[in-house]
N, C-alpha and C positions, 0 to 999 in steps of 0.2 A: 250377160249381167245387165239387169235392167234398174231404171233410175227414177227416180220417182220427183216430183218437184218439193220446191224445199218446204210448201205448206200444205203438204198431201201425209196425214198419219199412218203410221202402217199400220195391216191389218192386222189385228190378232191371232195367236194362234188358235187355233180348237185346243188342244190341251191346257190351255193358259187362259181359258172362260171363268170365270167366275173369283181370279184370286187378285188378292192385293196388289197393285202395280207398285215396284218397292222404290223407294226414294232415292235420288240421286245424292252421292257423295261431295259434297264442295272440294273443289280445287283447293288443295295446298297455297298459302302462299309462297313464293320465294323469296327462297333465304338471300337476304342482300349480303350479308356480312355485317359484323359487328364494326360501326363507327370510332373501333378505337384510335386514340392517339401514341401507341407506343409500336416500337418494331417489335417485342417481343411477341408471338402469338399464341404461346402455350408455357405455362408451371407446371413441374411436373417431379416434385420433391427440392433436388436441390439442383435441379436441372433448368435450365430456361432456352425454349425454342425459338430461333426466329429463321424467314421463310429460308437460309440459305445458313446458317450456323447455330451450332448447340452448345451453351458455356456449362460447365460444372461449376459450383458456386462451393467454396470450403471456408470456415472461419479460423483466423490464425486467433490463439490467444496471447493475450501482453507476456512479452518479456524482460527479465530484470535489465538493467542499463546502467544506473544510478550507482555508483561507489562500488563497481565492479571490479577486478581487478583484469587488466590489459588483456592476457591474456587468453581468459575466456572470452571476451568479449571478442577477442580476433576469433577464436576457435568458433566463437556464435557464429560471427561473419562467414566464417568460409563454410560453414555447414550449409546455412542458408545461400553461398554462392554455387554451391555443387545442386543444391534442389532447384534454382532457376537452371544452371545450364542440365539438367537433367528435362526440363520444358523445352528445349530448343525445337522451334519448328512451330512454335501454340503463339496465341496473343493472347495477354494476362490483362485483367482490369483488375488494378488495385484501388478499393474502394475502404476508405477510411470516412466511418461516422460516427457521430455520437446515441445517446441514452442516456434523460435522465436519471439520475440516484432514485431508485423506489425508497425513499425514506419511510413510505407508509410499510413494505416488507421487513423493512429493517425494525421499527417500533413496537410491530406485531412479534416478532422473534426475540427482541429485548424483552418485551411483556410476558411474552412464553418459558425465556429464560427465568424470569426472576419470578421466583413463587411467594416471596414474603414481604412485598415491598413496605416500608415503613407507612402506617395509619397517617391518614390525613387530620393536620391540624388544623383548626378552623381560623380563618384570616390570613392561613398559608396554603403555596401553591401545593395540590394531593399531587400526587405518582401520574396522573393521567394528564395533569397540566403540566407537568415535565417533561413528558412525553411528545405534546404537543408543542412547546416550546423549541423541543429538539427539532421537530420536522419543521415547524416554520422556518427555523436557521438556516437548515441545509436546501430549503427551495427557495430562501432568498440570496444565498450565495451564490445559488444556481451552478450546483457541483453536476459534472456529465462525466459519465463513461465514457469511454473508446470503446468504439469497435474496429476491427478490419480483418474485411472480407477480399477475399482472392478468387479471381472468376477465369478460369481456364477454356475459351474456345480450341476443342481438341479436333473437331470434326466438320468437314465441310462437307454440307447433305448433297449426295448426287439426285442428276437430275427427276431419277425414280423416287426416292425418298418422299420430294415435293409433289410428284404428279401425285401418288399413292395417300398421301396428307390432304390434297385438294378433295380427290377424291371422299375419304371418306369422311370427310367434314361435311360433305353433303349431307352422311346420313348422321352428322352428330356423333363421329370419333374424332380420335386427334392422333396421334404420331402412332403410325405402324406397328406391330407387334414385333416384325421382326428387325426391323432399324432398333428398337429400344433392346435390345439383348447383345446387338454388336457396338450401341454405345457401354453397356453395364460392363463389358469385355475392357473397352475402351478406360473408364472408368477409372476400374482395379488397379490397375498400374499407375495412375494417380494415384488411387490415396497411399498409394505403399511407399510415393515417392513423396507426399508432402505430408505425410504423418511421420517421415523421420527426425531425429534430432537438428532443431534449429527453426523452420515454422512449425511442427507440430502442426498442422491444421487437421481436421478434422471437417466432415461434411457439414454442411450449413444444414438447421433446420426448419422445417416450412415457416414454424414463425419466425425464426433471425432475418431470411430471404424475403418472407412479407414486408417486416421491418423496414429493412432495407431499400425496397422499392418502395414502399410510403417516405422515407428521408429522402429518395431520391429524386420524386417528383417535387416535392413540397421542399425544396433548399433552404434549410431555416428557420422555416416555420414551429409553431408549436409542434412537437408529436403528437401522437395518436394516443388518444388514453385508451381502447380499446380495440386491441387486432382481430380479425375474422375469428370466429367460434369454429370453423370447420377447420379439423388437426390433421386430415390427409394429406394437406399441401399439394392438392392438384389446382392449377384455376384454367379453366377450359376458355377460348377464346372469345366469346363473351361478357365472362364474368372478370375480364382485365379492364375492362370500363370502369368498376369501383377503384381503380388504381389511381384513376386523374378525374372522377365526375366533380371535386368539389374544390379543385385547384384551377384559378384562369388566371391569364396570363396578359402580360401587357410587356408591351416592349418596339422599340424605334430600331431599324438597322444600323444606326451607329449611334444609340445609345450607351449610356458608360453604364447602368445598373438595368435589372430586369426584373421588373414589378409584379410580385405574386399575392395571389388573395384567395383568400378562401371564402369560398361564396356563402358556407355555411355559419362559417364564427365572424366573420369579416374581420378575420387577421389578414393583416398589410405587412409584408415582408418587401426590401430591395436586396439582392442578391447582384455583387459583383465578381466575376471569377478573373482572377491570376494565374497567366501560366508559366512557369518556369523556364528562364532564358539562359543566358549566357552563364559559366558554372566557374569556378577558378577549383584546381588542387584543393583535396580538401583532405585531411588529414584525421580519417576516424581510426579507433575509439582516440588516441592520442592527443590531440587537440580540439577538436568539431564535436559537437553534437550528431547524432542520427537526421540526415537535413530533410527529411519527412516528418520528420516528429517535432520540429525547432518550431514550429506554429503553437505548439501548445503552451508555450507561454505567457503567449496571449491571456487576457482573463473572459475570452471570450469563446464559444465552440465555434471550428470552423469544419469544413466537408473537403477530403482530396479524391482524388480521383488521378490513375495514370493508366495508360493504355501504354502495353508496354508489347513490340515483337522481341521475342528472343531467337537472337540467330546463333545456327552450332557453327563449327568449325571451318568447312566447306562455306558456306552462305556469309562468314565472315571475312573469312578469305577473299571469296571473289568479290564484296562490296571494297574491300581494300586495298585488291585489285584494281578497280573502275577507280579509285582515288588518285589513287598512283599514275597511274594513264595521265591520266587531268592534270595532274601536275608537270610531270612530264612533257606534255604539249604545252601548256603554258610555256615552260622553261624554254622549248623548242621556237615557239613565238618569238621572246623575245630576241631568242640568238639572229632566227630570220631576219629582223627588223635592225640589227647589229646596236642592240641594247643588252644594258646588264638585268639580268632578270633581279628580282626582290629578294636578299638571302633569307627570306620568311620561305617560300620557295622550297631552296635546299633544305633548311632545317624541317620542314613537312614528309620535305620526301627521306628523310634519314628518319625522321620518326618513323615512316609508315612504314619502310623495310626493318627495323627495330622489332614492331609489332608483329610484321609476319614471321620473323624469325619465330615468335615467342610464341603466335599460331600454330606454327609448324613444329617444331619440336618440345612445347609445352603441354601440359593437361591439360583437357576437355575447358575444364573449368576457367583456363589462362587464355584459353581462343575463345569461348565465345562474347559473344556481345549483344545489348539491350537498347534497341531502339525504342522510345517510346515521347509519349507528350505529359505531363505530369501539371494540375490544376488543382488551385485553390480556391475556396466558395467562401466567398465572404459576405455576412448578412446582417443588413442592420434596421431598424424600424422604420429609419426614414430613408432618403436618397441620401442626404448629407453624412446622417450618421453612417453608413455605408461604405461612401468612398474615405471617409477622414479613416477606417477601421482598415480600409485597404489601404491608404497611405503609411499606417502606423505598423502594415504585415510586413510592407516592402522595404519599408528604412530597417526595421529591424533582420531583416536577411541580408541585407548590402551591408547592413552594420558588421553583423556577427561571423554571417556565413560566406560574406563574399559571392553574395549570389541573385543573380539580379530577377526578379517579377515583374514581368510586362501584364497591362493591364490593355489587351485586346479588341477587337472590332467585333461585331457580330456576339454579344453577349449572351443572347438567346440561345444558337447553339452550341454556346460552348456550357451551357447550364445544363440544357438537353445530352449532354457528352455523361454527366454525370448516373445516370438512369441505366441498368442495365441494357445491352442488347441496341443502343444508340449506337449513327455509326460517330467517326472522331470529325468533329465540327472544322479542320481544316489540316494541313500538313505545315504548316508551320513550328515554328521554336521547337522542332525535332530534335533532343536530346539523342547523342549517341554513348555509350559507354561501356565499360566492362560489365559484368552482372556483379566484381566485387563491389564496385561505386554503387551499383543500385540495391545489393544487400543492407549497406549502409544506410540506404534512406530509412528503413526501420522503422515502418508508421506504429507497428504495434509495441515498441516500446514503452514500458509501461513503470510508473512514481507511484505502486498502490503499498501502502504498508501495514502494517496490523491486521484486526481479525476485522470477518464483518457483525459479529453479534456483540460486541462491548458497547458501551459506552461511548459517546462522541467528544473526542478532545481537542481536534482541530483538522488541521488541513496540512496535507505535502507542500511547501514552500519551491520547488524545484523544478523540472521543465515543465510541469503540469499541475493543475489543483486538483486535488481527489480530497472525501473525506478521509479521516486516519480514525477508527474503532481501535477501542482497547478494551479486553476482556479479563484481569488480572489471573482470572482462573480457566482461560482457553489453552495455556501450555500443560495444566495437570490433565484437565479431564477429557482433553481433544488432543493433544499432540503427545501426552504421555510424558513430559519433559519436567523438568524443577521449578518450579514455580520461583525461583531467586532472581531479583530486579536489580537492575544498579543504574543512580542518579548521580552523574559526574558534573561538577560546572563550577566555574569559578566564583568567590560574591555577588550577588546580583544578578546572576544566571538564569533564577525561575525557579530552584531546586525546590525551595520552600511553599511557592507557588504550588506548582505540579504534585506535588506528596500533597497539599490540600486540600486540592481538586477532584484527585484519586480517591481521597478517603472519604470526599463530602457526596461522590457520583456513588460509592459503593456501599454506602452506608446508608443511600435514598433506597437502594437495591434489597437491603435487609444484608448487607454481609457485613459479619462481627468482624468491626474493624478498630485497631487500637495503632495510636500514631501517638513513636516519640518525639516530641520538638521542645530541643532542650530552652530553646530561647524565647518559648511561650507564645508565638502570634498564631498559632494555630487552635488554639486555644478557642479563640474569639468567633471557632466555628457553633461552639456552643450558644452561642447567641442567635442563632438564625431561628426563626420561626419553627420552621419545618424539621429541626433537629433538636430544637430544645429538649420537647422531653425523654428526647434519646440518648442524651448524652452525656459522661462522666466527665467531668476532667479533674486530673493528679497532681498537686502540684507537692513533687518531694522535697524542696526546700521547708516545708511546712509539714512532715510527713509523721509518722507516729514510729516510734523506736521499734529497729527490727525490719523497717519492710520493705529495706535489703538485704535482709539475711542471708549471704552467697548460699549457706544450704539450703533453703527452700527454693532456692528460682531455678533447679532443675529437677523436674518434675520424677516422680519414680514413674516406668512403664508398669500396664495395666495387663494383665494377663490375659484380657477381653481382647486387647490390641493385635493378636497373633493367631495364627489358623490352630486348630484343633490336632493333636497327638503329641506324638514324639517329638517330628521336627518344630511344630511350634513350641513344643516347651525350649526346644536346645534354644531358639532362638531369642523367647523370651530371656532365659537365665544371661543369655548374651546382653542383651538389652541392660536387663539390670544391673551388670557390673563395669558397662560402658558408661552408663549415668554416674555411676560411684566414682572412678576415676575422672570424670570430666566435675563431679565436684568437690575434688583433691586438687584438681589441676587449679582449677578458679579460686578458693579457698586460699592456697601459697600466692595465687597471682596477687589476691587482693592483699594480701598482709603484706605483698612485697611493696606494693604501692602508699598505704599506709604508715611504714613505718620510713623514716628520713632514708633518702637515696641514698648517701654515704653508708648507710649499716646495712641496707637491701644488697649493695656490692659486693659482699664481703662474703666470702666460701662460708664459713659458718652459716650465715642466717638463711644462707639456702638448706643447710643440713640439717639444723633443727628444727625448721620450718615443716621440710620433706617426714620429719620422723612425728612431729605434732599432728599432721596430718595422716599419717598411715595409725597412729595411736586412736583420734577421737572417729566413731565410727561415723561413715560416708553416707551418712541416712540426712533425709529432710528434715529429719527433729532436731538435729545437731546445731550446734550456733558459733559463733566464735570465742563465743563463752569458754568451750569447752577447750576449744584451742587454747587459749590463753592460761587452764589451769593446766592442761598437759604442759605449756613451756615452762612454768614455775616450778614441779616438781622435777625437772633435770638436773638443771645445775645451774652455777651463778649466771652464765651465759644467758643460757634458758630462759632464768627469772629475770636477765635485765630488757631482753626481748620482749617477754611478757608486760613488764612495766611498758619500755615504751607504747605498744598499744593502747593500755590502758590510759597511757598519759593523751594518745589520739581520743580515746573514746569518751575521754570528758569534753571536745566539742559537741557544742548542739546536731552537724549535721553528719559527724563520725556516728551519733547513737542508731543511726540508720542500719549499721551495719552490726551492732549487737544485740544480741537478745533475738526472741521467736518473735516471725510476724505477725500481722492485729490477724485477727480472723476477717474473711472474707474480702481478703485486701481488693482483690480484682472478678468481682460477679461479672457472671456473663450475661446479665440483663439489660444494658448498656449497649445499643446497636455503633455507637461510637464512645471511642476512653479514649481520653487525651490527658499524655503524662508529660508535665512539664517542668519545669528547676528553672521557674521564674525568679532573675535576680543572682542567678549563679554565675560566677564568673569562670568562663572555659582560659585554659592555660595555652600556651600558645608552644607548642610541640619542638619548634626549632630553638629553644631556649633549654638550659640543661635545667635538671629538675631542682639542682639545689637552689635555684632562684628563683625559684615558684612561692608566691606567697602560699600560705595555709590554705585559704581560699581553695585557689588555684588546684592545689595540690590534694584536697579534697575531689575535684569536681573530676580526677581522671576515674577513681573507683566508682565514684556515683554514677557516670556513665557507662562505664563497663557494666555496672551490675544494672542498670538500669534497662540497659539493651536486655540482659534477660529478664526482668521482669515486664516488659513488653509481651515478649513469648510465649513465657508463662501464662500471660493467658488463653492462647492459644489454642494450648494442648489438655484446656478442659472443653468436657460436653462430648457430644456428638463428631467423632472422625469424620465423618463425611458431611458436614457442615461448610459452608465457605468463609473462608477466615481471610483478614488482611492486614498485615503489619508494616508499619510503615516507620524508618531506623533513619536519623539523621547523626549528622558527625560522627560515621563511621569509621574516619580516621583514627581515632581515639580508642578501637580495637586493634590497630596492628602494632604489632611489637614484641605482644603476649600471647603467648601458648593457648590460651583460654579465647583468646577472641579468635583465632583462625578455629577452633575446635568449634566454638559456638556457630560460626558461618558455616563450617561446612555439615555441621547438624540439621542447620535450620534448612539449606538446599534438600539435604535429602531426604528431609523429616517432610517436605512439602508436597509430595505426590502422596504420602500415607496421610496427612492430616488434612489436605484440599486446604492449605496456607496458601499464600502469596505475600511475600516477601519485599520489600523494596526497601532498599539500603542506598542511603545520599552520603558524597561524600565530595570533599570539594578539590581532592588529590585523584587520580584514576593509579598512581600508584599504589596508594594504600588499598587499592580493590587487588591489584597483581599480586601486590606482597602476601596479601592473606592467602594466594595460590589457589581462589575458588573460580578463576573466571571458564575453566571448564563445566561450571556448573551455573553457570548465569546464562538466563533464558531470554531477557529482555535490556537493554541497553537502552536509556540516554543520556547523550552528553550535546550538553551548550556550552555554553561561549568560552574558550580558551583561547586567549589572543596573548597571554605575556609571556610564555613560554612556551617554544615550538618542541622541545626535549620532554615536556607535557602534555602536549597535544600529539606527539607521537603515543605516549604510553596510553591516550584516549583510544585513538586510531589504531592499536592492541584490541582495547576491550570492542570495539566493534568488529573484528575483524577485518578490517580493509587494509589494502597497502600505505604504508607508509613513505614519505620522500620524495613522492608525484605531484603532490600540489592538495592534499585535501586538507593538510595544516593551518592554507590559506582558510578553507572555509569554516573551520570550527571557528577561527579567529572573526570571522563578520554575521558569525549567528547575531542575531538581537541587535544589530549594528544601528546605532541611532544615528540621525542624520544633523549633521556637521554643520548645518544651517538654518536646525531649527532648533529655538530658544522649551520646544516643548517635551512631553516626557513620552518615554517609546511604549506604546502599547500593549505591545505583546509580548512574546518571549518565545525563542526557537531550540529547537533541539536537534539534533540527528539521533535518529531512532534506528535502532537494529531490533525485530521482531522474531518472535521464537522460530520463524524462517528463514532465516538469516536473510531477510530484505532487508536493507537500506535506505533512509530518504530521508532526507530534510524537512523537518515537519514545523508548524508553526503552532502556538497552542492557542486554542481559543473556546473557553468556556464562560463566554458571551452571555449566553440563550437563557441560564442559570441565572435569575435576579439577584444582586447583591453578593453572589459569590466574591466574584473579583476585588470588591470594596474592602469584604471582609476580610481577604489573603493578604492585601496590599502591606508589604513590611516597608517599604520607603516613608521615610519620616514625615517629609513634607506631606505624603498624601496622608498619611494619618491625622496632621492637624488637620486637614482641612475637612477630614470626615468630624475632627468634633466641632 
């Protein structure tokens, strides 16, 4: 082998005379490694790698909480305590964060929903400044979601795993082929165990997990208004750099907060985190709150985070074991030393043989146990504002929960704790407990009520603030259910407010909406700018003879109204002989009312009444007219029956009730009718009737038939239309035959005619007695504080238990404060949603100029509007 010097060329071949000498290739660089800042090193769906562990990532969704009844809520509890000790052996990061409200999604879907909105008046705000009014509201309340995410490390990568990753990262792969097929093994049996009843989770998707790691870096900060565009949910170890390029960090080793900015917006965020110390007995659902979820009462968003090991049985055992030991020796000590050991001592060690019994011969779920460290992310603009937000987390847990928040050394890493695939910033304030106490912590319980495409009416008042959407017509044409509302509350309560509200939000919407208010302030919605030239209003004290005619205000069905053949004719011919008896039924009601109580009592004037009635035919042309000549020609009875009528009907506001009504009493061209019996005076129910002035004793029929001529308009036009009727002093229907018949028409005439219904009444027994609350879809009831025997029959109509203490809280809805000379602003309900949710909601339609002004029925505030 011979050598040549290192500046001697070689010689060419002869075959290789005369061709292109080919170019040398440059040298590769080497690959350094990407200068990330996180241990994560590879995404990989809902999987996340790092160099020595693999977590699954699953999102649990909100669960009900809130006016639950005990029992389930225990039953929640131990479902969810069986899926954690079904993880024994895994370490769980429980990662609890927020989300913006997309108000902009919500507006677009409103707009999409409503195809007619009423024309813009000029000097008033159009449909799209309404719109935008709404969205302003809801981003300066600054309403957030909950999320919470549960991250299951199931697998520790052997040593092959890593070399084999190292390996082909050289040439630009990432995790093995065949490691990723004995995790997907792995996997399966997760989700079978936490998609069962109680967290329900399901797999996290690339963008939840993106999310997530952007909240997790950035603690507090604004969110991200745009997530990656790429929906594979892979991110290769490189492309984890956009995770943290535009977040820096500042912070002192024993600093108390930890200063983040965004290098791009130059948002300044301090971030102090709490972690959970000392715990006392805590008594869920029974007394306590879920003590994960007791932060969101705050008016503020914060971030948890818990690293949780669960040990099974054996691994419990033997830690309580090595307990026992320690004890034991100590006790040993002291005797050595001819000292009386501490009886804290004895009682430890009686407990810890208690608990292994309960090890040992109890279920899975009764031995294991949940060691973990549990933290709170508190963030405020400044330093100050910061730690006073953390003072105010801590007093409020030591207050409530008996639970103390220590506020830490090394703030930095215990912030870094929060980020997926970090390790735990220190071994301290090690929480040990059952997994039933840590089911209990319940981060994903959830205060959401209503629909999301309605209307915005306020906010959940209760462990959390969420907005509350109402859609008057999401129980017909989404959930298939009766479109029937009931509004319970005592004077003052809001009743009149809310019925409004409702009809002024639905009637910007284009739904024909007709609202009776017998005491006329609702009226004054006609005034508004934006609804003037929409709007009727009725006032039947002033009315034209006849246009109460009990026989016209049940309308005859229409043959168009029923499917085609046989069966729709049988059904129609049913139809129309249902209508005839219900106004037979109404027809004796009113004449009972009518004529003096003392002669309505009496066996006879029910029998000739009943036979006057089956004489004059049961058709919409018919009047009382005809009544009155059928009882004349009977007999003297008959004709003194008939006189008295006629002696009613020489009042002014009795001629309502005879004769046919005017033509066109109720067009449907009117996007709102408001009918009212301004100046009427209502009788007061607990008083017998014979001491009803005439007034009085007028104004029970005028309301009775009044409630159907509401209806009545209803059920012209277009069936599938969306309609809204809105019924106050409903009490004033129970008693009569005619008024439960009427309700429970109007329930189930509400899915055929796309009605919606809402019925005020300021008794919740006059809802029971009429026997339709199996047909009521939506429920609110405010303030009942005089009577707990009333507040039960509320606590009926919502269906929640009764006798546990929820009496206490209808009685402090709206509760004004005891110290201030000023007037209460709002007004609160408990809302039951055609879901049977629950929640204390607050109302607030704010964002609407001049609404509020216009609803106000308190006196004083109305002078001070003139």
């Amino acid at each position: 082998m011979t050598t040549r010097p290192a500046n001697v060329s070689p010689r060419p071949h002869p075959s290789a005379a005369g061709k292109p000498k080919p170019a040398r290739m440059p040298k590769p660089p080497k690959d350094r490694g990407s200068a990330q800042e996180l241990a994560i090193t590879e995404i990989a769906g809902h999987l996340t790698f790092t160099p020595h562990a693999v977590t699954a990532w699953y999102m649990l969704p909100e669960v009900r909480w809130a006016f639950r009844p005990d029992p389930e809520r225990e039953a929640l509890l131990s479902a969810i305590s069986e899926q954690y000790a079904g993880l024994a052996g895994f370490r769980l990061h429980l990662r609890r964060t927020t989300r913006p409200f997309p108000a902009d999604l919500w507006a677009a879907q409103l707009d999409q929903l409503t195809t007619r909105p009423l024309p813009a008046v000029p000097n008033s705000p159009s449909w799209g400044d309404h719109l935008v009014a709404a969205q302003r509201h809801l981003r300066q309340v600054n309403h957030a979601e909950g999320q919470t995410f549960l991250g299951v490390t199931f697998a520790r990568r052997a040593l092959g795993d890593s070399m084999s990753e190292r390996l082909l990262k050289m040439f630009g792969k990432g995790t093995p082929e065949s490691e990723r097929k004995k995790l997907g093994r792995q996997v399966e049996q997760f989700d079978e165990v936490l998609a069962a009843f109680g967290m329900r989770g399901q797999r996290a998707a690339a963008a939840e997990l993106e999310w997530l790691l952007y909240r997790s870096v950035a603690l507090g900060m604004a969110p991200p208004t745009m997530l990656s565009s790429i929906g594979h949910g892979k991110w290769e170890p490189g492309d984890l750099l956009a995770l943290t390029e535009n977040i820096e960090r500042y912070r002192t080793p024993y600093g108390s907060t930890v200063k983040l900015v965004n290098r791009m917006t130059n948002e300044e965020r301090h971030v102090a985190v709490l972690t959970v110390g000392r715990m006392e007995p805590l008594d869920i659902p029974e007394r306590h709150e879920p003590w994960l979820h007791f932060h969101e009462r705050m008016p503020w968003p914060m971030e948890l985070s818990s690293r949780v090991d669960i040990l099974g049985p054996q691994d419990s055992f033997r830690n309580l074991e090595h307990r026992l030991r320690m004890i034991r020796s100590q006790q040993q000590d002291y005797l050595e030393h001819g000292m009386d050991a501490p009886p804290e001592l004895e009682r430890l060690a009686s407990r810890a043989l208690t608990m292994g019994d309960e090890m040992t011969t109890g279920l899975p779920v009764d031995s294991a146990r949940a060691h973990g460290w549990h933290r709170i992310a508190v963030s405020g603009g400044t330093r100050e504002e910061c730690l006073e937000r953390a003072r105010a987390v801590t007093a409020t847990y030591s207050r409530e929960l008996r639970v103390a928040l220590q506020h830490p050394k090394q703030q930095d890493q215990l912030a870094r704790e929060f980020i997926p695939g970090e390790p735990i910033a220190n071994t301290g304030y090690l929480r040990r407990m059952p997994v039933r106490l840590l089911s209990a912590a319940l981060p994903q319980a959830a205060s959401t009520v209503g629909d999301r495409r309605g209307d915005l009416i306020g906010r959940t008042a209760g462990t959390c603030r969420r907005p509350v959407f109402l859609d008057p017509h999401f129980p017909m044409e989404v959930r298939e259910r009766s479109g029937l509302a009931v509004m319970v509350a005592e004077p003052g309560g809001g009743k009149s407010t809310l019925l409004g509200a409702l009809g002024y939000l639905n009637a910007r919407r284009g739904v024909q909406v007709t609202l009776l208010d017998p005491s006329g302030p609702l009226a004054r919605l006609a005034a508004m700018p934006e609804l003037r030239p929409f709007t009727r209003v009725l006032n039947l004290t002033g009315g034209e003879q006849g246009t109460l005619a009990p026989y016209s205000l049940i309308p005859t069905p229409s043959r168009e109204e029923f499917a085609p053949g046989h069966a729709g004719n049988r059904e129609f011919e049913i139809a129309v002989s249902n209508a005839r008896a219900e106004r037979r039924m109404l027809v004796q009601d009113i004449c009972s009312m009518l004529v003096p109580p003392q002669v309505a009592r009496e066996a006879s004037t029910a029998t000739l009444l009943r036979h006057a009635v089956r004489t004059v035919p049961a058709e919409e042309t018919s009047t009382l007219d005809d009544v009155v000549r059928c009882l004349s020609g009977v007999d003297d009875s008959g004709r003194e029956l008939a006189n008295l009528l006629l002696d009613t009907a020489e009042m002014p506001l009795a001629l309502l009730f005879f004769g046919s009504p005017p033509p066109d009493l109720l067009g449907t061209d009117a996007a709102l009718t408001v009918i009212t019996m301004s100046g009427l005076r209502l009788p007061d129910l607990k008083i017998e009737r014979e001491y009803w002035s005439a007034e009085e004793a007028l104004a029970l029929p005028m309301l009775h038939t009044a409630h159907r001529l509401a209806v009545r308009r209803c059920y012209s036009g277009d069936m599938h239309q969306r309609k809204l009727v809105g019924l106050d002093e409903a009490h004033f229907m129970e008693g009569w035959r005619s008024g439960r018949s009427f309700l429970v028409r109007l329930a189930r005439d509400s899915r055929k005619w796309n009605l919606s219904a809402f019925v005020a009444s300021q008794n919740p027994k006059d809802i029971l007695g009429l026997d339709v609350q199996n047909l009521v879809s939506t429920v609110f009831v405010g303030r009942i504080a005089q009577d707990t025997e009333i507040a039960s029959d509320a606590l009926r109509l919502l269906r929640v238990p009764t006798d546990v203490g929820y009496e206490a809280v209808l009685a402090s809805l709206s509760a004004p404060d005891a110290n201030s000379a000023g007037r209460l602003g709002y007004r609160e309900f408990v809302l039951r949603d055609v879901d049977s949710r629950v929640q204390r909601v607050r109302i607030d339609v704010s964002y609407v100029d001049g609404l509020l002004t216009t609803l106000d029925t308190t006196p004083t505030g109305q002078a001070g509007r003139r």
